[in-house]
N, C-alpha and C positions, 0 to 999 in steps of 0.2 A: 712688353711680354718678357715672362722672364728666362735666362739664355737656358742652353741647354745645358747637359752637367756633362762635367768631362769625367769619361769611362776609364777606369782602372784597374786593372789585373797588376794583384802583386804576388810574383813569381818566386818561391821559394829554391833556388839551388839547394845539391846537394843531398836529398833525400835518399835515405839509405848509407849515407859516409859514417856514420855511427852510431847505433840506436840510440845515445842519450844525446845527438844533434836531431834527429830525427822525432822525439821525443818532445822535440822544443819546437819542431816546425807545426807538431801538430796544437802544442798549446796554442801557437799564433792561430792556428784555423780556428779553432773552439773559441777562441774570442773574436771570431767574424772579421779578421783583417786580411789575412792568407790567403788567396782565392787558388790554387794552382801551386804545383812543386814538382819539379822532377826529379825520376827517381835514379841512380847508380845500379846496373843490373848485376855491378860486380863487388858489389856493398856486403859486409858480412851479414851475414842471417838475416837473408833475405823475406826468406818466406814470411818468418816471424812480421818484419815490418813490412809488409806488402797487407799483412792482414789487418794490423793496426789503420788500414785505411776506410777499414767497410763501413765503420761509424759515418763517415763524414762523404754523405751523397753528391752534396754542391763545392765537393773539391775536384777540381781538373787534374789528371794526373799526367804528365809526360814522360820520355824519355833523356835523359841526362846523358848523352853520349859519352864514352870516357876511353881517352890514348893515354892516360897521364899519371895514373894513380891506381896499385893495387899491378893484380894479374889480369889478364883478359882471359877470356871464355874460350877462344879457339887457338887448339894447338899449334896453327901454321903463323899465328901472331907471336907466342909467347917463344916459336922456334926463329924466328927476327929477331929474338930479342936478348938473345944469348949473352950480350953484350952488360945486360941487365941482372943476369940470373932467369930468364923468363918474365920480366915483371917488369911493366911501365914504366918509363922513366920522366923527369919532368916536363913539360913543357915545351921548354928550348931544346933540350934534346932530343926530344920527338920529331919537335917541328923539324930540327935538322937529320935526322934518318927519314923522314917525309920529302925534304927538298934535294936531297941525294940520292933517293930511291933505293934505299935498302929495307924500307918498308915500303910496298907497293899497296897502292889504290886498292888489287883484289882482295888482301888479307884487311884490309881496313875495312872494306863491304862485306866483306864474312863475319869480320868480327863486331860489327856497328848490328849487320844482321842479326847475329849470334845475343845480341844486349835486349831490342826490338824485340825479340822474340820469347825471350825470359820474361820480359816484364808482362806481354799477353800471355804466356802460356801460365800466368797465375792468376789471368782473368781481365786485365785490365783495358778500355778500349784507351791508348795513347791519343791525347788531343793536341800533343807538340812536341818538337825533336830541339833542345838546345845541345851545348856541351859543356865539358869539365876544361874550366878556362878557354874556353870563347875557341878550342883549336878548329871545330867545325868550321871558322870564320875562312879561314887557307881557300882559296876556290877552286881547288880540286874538291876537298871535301865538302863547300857548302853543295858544293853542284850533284856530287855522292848524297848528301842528306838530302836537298828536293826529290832526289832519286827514290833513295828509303820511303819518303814521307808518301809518295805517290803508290810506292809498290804497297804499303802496309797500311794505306786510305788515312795517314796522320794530316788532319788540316794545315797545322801551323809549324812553321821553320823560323828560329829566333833570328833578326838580321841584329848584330852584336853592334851600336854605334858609339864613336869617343863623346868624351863629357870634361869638358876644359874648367873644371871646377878647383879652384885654387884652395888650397897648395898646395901644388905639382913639386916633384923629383924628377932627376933624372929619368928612370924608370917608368914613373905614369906616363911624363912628357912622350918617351919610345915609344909606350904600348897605344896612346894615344892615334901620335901619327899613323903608325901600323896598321891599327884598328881603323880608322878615319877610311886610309886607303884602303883597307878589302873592304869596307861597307858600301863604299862609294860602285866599286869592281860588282859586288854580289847582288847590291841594290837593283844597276843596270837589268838583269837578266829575273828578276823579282816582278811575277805575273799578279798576283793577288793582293792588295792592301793589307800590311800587317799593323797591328798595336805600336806603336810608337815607342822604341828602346830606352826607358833612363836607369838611372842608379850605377852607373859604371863608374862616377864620381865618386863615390864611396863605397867601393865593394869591398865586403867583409865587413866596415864596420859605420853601416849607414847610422844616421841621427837626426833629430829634431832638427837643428838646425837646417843642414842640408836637407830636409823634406819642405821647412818652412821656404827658404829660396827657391829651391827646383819646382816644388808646386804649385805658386803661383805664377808660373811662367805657362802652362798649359793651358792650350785654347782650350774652349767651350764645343763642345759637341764631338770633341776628338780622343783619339783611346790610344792608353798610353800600357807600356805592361812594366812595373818597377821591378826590378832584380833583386834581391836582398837574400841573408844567408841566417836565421834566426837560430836558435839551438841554445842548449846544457853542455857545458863544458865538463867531461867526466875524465879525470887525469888515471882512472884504470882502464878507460878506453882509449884515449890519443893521450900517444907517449910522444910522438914526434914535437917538439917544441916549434920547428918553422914553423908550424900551423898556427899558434899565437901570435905569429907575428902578423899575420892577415886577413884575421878571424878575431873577432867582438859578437861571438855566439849570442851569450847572456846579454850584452847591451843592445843586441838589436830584438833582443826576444824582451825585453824590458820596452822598449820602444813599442814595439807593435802589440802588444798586449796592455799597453798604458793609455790612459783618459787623451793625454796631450796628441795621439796621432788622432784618434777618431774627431777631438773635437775642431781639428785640422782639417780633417775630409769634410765636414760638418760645415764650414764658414768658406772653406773655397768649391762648392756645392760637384764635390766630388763621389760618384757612386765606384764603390765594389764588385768588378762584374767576374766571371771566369772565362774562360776559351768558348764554351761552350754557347754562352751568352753573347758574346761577339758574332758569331758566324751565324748564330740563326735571328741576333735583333741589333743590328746595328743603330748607332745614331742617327740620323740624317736629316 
């Protein structure tokens, strides 16, 4: 008998960070590889790319939660954040006014709310809550997004898991452990069986390679959801150059628009499913 196929949702981050990245996630959909992308509620001209979506019925659309980039929605965030000029800061800096408490839990559920809320009120029914750099992952906040996901009827909550995919830095090694430890923390308290995390191995600038390894490692009959960041790199729209540094826009939208991945899903008898597809027909 022959086995079952292993189920795949690949997850586009980032939607909405800049129309010609945005522009590229949709090329990936129109060539039938993208199934699902989340969107930035504080992404510029919104509206515009929120509408670019209606073409494309069997794309999942999420929520991309974001502490990290840009300004936020609600005043009593962007007033924490003085320290900034009103505007997000990276990361590490966040996570550390998060673990000091000079941004607090409420303003974070206000403004998480405030994102939630933009992206329906232009119609959209969200089928998943991820974030902008995995910061949801913190268990204050993953336990805030179960919260969101349940109040705004969103199915799915991304658990962020590490990928010891070599060659490690400094840096991956940290974000690694870190990561390792709240998935393990957030996993515990995780009621519902969710898709299966990879691609964290090469975020920003996934490849053939790493898909030929990572995918044949996945069982049969099991659902996996891959992360990737596809896009056009338009140098009158990001001026910032860090973003080069861990962003392969064009090479992963080369990648997932190219013969070589399909005929990949093709021989490790791998299907394309979306959010939606998981919750109402499982494998089993």
């Amino acid at each position: 008998m022959a086995s079952l196929p292993i189920q795949l949702i690949i997850n586009a981050d980032d939607y909405g960070y800049y129309p010609c990245v945005t522009r590229g996630i949709l090329e990936a959909v129109a060539a039938g590889t993208v199934t699902a992308t989340g969107i930035l509620a504080n992404g510029p001209q919104l509206e515009k790319q929120i509408a670019w979506t209606c073409e494309y019925e069997n794309l999942d659309l999420g929520v991309h939660l974001n502490l990290t980039s840009r300004n936020p929605l609600t005043y009593r965030m962007a007033e924490q954040l003085g320290k900034w000029e009103g505007q997000f800061p990276g990361v590490f800096a966040m996570t550390g006014e998060l673990v000091a408490g000079r941004v607090g839990l409420d303003s974070v559920r206000e403004e998480w709310s405030a994102q939630i809320e933009t992206v329906i009120n232009y119609g959209i029914k969200p089928q998943f809550l991820n974030s902008h750099e995995h910061i949801h992952m913190l268990p204050n906040l993953h336990l805030l997004t179960k919260e969101l996901a349940g109040k705004y009827q969103i199915p799915h909550v991304r658990l962020t898991r590490a990928e010891w995919v070599p060659p490690l830095g400094f840096s991956a090694v940290l974000r690694n452990v870190l990561l390792q430890a709240l998935a393990t923390v957030n996993g515990l308290r995780m009621v519902a069986e969710l898709p299966i995390f990879i691609g964290l191995g090469r975020s920003g600038k996934l490849d053939l390679a790493y898909l030929h390894k990572r995918l044949a490692t996945l069982k049969p009959g099991a659902t996996y959801e891959l992360m990737c960041h596809p896009g056009h790199f338009d140098p009158a729209e990001i001026a910032d150059p860090r973003l080069l540094s861990y962003h392969a826009w064009e090479d992963e939208l080369a990648l997932l628009t190219g013969p070589g991945v399909k005929a990949l899903f093709e021989a490790l008898n791998i299907r394309l499913i979306n959010y939606r597809e998981y919750t109402t027909k499982p494998v089993a």
